[in-house]
N, CA, C, O and CB atoms as a CASP TS submission, in Angstrom:
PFRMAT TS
TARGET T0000
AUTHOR 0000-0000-0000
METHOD Language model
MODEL 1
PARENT N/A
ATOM      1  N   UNK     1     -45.132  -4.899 -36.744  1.00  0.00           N
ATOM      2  CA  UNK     1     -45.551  -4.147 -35.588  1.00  0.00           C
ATOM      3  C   UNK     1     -46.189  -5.057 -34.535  1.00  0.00           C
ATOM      4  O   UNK     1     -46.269  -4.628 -33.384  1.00  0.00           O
ATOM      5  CB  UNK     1     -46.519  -3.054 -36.002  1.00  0.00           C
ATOM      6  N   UNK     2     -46.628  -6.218 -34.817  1.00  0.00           N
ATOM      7  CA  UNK     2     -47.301  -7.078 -34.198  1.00  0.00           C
ATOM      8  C   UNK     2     -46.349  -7.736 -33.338  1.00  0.00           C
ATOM      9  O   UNK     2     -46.521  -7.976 -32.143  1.00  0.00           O
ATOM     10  CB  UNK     2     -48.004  -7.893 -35.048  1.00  0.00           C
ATOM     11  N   UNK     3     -45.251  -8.030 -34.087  1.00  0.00           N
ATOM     12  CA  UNK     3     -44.252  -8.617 -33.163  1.00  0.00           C
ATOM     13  C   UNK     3     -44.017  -7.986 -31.968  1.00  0.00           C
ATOM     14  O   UNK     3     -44.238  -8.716 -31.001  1.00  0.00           O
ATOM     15  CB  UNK     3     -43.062  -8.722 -33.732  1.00  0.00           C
ATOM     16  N   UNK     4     -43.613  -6.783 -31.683  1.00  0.00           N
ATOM     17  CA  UNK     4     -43.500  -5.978 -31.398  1.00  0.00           C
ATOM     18  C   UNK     4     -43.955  -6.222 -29.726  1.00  0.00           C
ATOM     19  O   UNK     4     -43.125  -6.277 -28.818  1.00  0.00           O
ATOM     20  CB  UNK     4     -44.015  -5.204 -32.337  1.00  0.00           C
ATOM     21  N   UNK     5     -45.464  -6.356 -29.528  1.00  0.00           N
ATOM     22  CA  UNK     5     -46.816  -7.226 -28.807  1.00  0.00           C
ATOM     23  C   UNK     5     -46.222  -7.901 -28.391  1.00  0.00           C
ATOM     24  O   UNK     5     -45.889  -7.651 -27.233  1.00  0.00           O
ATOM     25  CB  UNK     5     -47.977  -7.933 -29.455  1.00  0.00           C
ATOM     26  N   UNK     6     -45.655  -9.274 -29.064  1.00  0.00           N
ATOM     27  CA  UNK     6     -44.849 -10.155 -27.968  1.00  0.00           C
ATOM     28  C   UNK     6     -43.779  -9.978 -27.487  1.00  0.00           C
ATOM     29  O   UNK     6     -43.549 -10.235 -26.305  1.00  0.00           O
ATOM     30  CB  UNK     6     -44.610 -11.209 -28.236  1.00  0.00           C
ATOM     31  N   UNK     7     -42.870  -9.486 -28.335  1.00  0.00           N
ATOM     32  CA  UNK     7     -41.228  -9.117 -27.827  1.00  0.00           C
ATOM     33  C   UNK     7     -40.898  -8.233 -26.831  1.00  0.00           C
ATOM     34  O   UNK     7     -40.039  -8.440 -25.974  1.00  0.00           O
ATOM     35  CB  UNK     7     -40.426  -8.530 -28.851  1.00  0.00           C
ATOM     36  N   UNK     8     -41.815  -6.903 -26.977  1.00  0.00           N
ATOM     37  CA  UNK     8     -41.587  -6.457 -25.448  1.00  0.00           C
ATOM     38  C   UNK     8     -41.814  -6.963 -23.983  1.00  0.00           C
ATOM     39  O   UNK     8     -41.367  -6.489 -22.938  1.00  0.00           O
ATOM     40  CB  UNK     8     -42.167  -5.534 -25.364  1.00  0.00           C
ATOM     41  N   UNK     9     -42.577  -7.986 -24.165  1.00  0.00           N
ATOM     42  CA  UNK     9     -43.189  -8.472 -22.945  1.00  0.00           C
ATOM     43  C   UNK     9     -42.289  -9.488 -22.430  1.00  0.00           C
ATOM     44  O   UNK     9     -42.224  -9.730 -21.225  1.00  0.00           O
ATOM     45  CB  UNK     9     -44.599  -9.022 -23.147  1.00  0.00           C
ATOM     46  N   UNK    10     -41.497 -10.174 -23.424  1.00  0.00           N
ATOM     47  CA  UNK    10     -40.565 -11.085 -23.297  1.00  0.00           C
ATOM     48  C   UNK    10     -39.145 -11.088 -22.771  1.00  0.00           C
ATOM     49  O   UNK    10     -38.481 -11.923 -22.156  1.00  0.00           O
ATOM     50  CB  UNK    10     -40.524 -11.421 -24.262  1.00  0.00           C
ATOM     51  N   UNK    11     -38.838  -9.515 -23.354  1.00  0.00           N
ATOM     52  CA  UNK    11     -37.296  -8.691 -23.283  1.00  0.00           C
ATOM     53  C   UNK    11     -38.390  -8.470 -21.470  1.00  0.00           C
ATOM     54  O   UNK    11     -38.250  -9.184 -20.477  1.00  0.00           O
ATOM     55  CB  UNK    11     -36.689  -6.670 -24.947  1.00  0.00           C
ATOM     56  N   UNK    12     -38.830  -7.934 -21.539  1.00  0.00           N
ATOM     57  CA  UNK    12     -39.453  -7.249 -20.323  1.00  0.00           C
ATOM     58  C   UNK    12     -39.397  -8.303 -18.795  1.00  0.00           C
ATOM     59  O   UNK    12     -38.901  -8.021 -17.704  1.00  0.00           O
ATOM     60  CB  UNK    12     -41.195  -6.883 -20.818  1.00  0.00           C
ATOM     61  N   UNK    13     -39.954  -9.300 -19.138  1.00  0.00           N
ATOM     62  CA  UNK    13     -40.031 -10.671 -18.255  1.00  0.00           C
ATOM     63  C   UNK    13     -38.659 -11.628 -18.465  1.00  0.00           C
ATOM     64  O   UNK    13     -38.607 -12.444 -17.544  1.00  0.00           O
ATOM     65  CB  UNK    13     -41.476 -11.630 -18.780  1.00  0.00           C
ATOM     66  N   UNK    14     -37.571 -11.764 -19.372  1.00  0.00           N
ATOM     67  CA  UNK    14     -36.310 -11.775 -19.619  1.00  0.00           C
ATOM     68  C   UNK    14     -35.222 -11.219 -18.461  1.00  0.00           C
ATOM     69  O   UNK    14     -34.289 -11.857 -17.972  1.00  0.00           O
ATOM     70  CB  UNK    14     -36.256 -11.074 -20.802  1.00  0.00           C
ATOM     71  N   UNK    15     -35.607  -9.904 -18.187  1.00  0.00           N
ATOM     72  CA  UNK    15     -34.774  -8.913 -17.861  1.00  0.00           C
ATOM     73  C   UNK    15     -34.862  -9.034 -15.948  1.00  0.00           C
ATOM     74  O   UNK    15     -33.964  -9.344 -15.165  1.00  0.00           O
ATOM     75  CB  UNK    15     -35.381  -7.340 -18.703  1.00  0.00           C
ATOM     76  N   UNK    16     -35.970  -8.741 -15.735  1.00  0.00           N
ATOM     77  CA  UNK    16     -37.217  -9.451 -14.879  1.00  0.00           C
ATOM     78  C   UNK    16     -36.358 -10.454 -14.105  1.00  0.00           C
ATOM     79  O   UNK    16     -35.926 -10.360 -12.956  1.00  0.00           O
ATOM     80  CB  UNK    16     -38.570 -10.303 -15.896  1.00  0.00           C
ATOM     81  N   UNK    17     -36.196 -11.539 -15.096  1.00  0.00           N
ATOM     82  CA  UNK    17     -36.038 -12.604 -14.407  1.00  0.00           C
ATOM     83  C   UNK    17     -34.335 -12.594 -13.919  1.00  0.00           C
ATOM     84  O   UNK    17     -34.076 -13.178 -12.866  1.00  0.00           O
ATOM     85  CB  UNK    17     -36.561 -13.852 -15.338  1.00  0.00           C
ATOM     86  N   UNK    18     -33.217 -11.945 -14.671  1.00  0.00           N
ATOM     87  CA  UNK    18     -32.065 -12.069 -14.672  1.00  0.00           C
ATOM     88  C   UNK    18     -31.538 -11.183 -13.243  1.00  0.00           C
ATOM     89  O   UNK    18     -30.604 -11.357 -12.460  1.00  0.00           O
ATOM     90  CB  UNK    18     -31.592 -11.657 -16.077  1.00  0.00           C
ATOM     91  N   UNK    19     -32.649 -10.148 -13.343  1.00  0.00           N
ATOM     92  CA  UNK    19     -32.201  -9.223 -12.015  1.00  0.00           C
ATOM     93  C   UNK    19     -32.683  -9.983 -10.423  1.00  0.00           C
ATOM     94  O   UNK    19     -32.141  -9.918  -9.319  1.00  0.00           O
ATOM     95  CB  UNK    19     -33.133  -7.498 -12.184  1.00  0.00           C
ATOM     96  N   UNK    20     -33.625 -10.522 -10.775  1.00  0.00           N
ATOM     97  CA  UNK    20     -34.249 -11.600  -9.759  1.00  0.00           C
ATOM     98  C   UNK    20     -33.131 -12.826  -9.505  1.00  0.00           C
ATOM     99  O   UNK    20     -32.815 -13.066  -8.340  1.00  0.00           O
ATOM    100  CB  UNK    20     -35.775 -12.303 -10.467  1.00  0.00           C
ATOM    101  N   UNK    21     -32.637 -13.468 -10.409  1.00  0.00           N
ATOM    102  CA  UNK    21     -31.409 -14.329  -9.941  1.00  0.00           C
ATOM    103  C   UNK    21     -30.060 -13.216  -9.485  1.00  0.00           C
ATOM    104  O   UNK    21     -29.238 -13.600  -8.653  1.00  0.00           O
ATOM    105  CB  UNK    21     -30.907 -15.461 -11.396  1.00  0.00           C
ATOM    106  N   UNK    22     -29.980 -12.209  -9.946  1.00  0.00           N
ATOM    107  CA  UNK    22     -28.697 -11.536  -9.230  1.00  0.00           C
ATOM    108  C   UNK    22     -29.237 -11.147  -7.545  1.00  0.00           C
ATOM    109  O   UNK    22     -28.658 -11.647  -6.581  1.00  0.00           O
ATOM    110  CB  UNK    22     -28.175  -9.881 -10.236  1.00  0.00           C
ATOM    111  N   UNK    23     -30.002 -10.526  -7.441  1.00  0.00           N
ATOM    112  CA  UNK    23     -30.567 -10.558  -6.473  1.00  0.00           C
ATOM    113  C   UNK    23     -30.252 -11.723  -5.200  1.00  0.00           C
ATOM    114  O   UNK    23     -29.555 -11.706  -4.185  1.00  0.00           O
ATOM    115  CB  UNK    23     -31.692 -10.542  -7.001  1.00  0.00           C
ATOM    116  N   UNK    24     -30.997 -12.540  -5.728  1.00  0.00           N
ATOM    117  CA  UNK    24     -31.001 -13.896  -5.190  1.00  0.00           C
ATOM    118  C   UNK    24     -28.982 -14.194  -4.843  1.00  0.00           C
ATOM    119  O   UNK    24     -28.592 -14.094  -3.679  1.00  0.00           O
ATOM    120  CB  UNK    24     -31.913 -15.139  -6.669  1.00  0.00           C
ATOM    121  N   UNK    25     -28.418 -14.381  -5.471  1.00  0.00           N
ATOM    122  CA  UNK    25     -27.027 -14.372  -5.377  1.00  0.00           C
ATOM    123  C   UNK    25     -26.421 -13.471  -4.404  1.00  0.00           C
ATOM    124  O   UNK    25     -25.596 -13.786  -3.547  1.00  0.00           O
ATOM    125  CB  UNK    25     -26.520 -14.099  -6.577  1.00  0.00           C
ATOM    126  N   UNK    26     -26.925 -12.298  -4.628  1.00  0.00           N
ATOM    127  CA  UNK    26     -26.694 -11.224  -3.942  1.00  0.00           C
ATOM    128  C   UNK    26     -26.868 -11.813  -2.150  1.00  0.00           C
ATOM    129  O   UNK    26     -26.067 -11.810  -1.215  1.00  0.00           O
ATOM    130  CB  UNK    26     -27.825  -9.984  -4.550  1.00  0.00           C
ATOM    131  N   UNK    27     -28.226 -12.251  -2.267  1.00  0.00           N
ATOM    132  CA  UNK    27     -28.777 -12.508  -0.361  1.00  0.00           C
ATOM    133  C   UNK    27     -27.884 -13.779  -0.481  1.00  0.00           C
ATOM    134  O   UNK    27     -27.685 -13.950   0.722  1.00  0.00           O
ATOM    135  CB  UNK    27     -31.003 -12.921   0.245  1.00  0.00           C
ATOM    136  N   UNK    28     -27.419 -14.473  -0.901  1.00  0.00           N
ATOM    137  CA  UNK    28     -27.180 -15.711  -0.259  1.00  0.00           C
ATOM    138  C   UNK    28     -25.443 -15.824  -0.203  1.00  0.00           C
ATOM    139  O   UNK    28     -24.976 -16.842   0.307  1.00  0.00           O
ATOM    140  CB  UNK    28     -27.986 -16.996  -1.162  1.00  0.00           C
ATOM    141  N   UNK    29     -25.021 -15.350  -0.442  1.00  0.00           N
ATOM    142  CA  UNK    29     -23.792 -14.861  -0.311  1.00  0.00           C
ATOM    143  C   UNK    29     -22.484 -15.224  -1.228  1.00  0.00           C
ATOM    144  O   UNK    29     -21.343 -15.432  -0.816  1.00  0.00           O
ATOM    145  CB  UNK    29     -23.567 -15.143   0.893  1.00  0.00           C
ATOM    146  N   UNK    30     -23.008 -15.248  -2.745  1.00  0.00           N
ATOM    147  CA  UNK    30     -22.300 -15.434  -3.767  1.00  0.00           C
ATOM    148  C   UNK    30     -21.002 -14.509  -3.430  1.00  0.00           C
ATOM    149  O   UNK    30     -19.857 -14.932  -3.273  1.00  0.00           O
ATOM    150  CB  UNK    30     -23.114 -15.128  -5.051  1.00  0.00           C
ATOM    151  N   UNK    31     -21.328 -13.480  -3.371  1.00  0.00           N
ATOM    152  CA  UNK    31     -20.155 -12.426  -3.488  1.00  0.00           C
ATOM    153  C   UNK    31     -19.437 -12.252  -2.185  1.00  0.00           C
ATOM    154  O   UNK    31     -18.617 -11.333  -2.191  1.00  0.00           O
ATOM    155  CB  UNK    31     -20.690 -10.982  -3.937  1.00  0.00           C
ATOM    156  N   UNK    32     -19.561 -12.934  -1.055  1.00  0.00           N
ATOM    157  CA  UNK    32     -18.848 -12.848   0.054  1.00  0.00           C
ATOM    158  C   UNK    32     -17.256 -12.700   0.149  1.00  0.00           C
ATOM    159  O   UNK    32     -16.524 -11.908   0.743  1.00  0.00           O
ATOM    160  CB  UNK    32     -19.213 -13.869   0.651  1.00  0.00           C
ATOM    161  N   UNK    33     -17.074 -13.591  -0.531  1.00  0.00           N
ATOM    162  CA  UNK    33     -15.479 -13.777  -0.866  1.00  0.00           C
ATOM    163  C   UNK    33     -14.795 -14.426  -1.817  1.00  0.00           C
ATOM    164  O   UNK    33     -14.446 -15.583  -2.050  1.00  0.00           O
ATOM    165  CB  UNK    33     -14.919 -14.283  -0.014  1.00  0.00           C
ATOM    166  N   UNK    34     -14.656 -12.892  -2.519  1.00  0.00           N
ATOM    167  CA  UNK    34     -14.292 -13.374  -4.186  1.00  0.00           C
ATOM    168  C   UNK    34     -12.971 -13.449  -4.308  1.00  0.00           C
ATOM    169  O   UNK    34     -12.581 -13.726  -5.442  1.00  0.00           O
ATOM    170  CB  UNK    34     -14.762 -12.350  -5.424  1.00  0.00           C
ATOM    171  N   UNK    35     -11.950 -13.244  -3.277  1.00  0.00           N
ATOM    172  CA  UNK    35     -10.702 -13.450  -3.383  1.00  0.00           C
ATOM    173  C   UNK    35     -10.134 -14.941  -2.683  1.00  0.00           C
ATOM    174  O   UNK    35      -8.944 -15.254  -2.702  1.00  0.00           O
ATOM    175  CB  UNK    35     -10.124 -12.216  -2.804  1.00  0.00           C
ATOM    176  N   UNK    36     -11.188 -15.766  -2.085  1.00  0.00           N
ATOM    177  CA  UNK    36     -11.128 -16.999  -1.184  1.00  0.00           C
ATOM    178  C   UNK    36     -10.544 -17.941  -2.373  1.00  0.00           C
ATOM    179  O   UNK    36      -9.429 -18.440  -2.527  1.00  0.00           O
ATOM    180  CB  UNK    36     -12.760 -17.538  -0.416  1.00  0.00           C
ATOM    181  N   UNK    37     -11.804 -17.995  -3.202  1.00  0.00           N
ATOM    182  CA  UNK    37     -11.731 -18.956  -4.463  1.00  0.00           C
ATOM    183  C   UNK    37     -10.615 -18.705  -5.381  1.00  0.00           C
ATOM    184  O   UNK    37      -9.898 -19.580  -5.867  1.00  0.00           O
ATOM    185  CB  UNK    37     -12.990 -18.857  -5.319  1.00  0.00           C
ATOM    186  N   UNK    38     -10.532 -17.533  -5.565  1.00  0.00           N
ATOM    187  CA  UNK    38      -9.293 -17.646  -6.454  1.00  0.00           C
ATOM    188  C   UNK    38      -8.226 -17.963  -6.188  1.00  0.00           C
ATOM    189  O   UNK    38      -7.431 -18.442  -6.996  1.00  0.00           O
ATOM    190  CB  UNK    38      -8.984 -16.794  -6.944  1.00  0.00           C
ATOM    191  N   UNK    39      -7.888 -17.639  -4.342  1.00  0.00           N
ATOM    192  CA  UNK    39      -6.516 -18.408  -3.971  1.00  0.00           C
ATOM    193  C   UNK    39      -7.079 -19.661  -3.795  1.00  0.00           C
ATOM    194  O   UNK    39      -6.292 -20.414  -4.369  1.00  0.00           O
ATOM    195  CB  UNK    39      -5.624 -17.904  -2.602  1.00  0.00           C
ATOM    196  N   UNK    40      -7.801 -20.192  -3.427  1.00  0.00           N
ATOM    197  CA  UNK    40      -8.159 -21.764  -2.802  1.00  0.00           C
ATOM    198  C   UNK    40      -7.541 -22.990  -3.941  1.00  0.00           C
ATOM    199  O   UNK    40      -7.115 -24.134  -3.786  1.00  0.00           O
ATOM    200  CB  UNK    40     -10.187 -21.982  -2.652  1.00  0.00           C
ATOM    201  N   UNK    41      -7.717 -22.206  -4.993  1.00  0.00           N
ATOM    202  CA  UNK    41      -6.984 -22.714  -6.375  1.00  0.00           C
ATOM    203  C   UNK    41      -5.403 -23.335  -6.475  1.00  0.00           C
ATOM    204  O   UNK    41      -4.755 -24.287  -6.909  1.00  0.00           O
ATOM    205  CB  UNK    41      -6.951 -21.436  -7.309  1.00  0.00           C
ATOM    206  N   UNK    42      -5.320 -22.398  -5.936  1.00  0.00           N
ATOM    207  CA  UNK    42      -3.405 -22.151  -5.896  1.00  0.00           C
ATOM    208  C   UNK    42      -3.342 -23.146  -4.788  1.00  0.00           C
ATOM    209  O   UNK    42      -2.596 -23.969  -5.320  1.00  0.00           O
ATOM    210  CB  UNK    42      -2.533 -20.238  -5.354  1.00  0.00           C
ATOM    211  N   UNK    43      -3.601 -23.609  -3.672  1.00  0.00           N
ATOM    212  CA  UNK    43      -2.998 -24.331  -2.583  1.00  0.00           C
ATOM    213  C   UNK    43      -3.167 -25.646  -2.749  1.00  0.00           C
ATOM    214  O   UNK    43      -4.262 -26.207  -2.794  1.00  0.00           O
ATOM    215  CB  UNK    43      -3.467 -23.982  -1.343  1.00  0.00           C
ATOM    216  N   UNK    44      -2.083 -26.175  -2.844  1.00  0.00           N
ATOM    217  CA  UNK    44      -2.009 -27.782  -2.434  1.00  0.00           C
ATOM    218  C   UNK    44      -2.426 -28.112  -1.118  1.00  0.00           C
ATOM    219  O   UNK    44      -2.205 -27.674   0.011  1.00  0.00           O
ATOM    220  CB  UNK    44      -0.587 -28.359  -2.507  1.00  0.00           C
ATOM    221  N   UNK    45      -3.138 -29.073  -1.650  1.00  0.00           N
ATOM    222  CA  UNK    45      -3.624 -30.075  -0.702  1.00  0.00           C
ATOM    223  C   UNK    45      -2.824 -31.511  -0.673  1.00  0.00           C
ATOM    224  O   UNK    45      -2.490 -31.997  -1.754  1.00  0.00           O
ATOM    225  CB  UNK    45      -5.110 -30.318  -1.053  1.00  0.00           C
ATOM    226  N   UNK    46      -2.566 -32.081   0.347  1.00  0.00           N
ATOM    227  CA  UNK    46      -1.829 -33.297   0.290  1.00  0.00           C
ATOM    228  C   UNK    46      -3.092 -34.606  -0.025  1.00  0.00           C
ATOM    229  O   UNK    46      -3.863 -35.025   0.839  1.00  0.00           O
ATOM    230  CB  UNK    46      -0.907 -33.457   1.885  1.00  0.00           C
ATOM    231  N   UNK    47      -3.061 -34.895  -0.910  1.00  0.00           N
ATOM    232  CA  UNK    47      -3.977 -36.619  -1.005  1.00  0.00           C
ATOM    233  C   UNK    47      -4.162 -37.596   0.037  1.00  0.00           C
ATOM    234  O   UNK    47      -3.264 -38.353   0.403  1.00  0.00           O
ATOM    235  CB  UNK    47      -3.296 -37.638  -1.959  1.00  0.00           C
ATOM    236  N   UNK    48      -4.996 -37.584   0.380  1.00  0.00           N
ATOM    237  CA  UNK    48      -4.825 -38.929   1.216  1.00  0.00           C
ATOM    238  C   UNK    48      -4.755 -39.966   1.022  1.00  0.00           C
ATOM    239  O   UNK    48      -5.744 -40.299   0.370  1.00  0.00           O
ATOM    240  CB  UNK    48      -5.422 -39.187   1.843  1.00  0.00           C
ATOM    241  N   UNK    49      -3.732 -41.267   1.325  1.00  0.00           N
ATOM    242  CA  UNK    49      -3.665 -42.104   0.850  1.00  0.00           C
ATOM    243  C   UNK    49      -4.715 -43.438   0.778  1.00  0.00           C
ATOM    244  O   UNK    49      -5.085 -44.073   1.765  1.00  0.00           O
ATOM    245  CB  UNK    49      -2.726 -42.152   1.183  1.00  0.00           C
ATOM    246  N   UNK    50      -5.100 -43.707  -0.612  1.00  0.00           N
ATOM    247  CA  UNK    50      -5.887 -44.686  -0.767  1.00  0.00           C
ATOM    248  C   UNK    50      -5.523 -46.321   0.190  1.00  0.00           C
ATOM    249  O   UNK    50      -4.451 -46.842   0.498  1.00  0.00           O
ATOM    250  CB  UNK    50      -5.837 -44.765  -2.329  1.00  0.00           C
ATOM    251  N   UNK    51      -6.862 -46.710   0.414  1.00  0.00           N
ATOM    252  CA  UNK    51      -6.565 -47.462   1.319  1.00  0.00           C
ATOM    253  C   UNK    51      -7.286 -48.960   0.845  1.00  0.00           C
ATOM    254  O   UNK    51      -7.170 -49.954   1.562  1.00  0.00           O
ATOM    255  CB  UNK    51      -7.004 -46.782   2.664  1.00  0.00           C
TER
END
């Protein structure tokens, strides 16, 4: 039962903290454009030649 004492506070400040980084992601514009990256993948780029 004692455990109990610490573990909620932990799950509690855990949880806390995970919604605080989505958040954060959220304002800075993680999710702006989630279809950019997935094509940006697909396109060749030509190399430039080493010099």
């Amino acid at each position: 039962m004692t455990t109990l004492v610490y573990l909620i506070p932990v799950a509690l400040f855990l949880g806390a903290l995970g919604l605080s980084g989505f958040l954060w992601a959220l304002r800075s514009g993680q999710y702006e454009d989630l279809d950019g990256a997935a094509e940006r993948i697909l396109i060749d780029r030509e190399e430039r030649p080493e010099r």
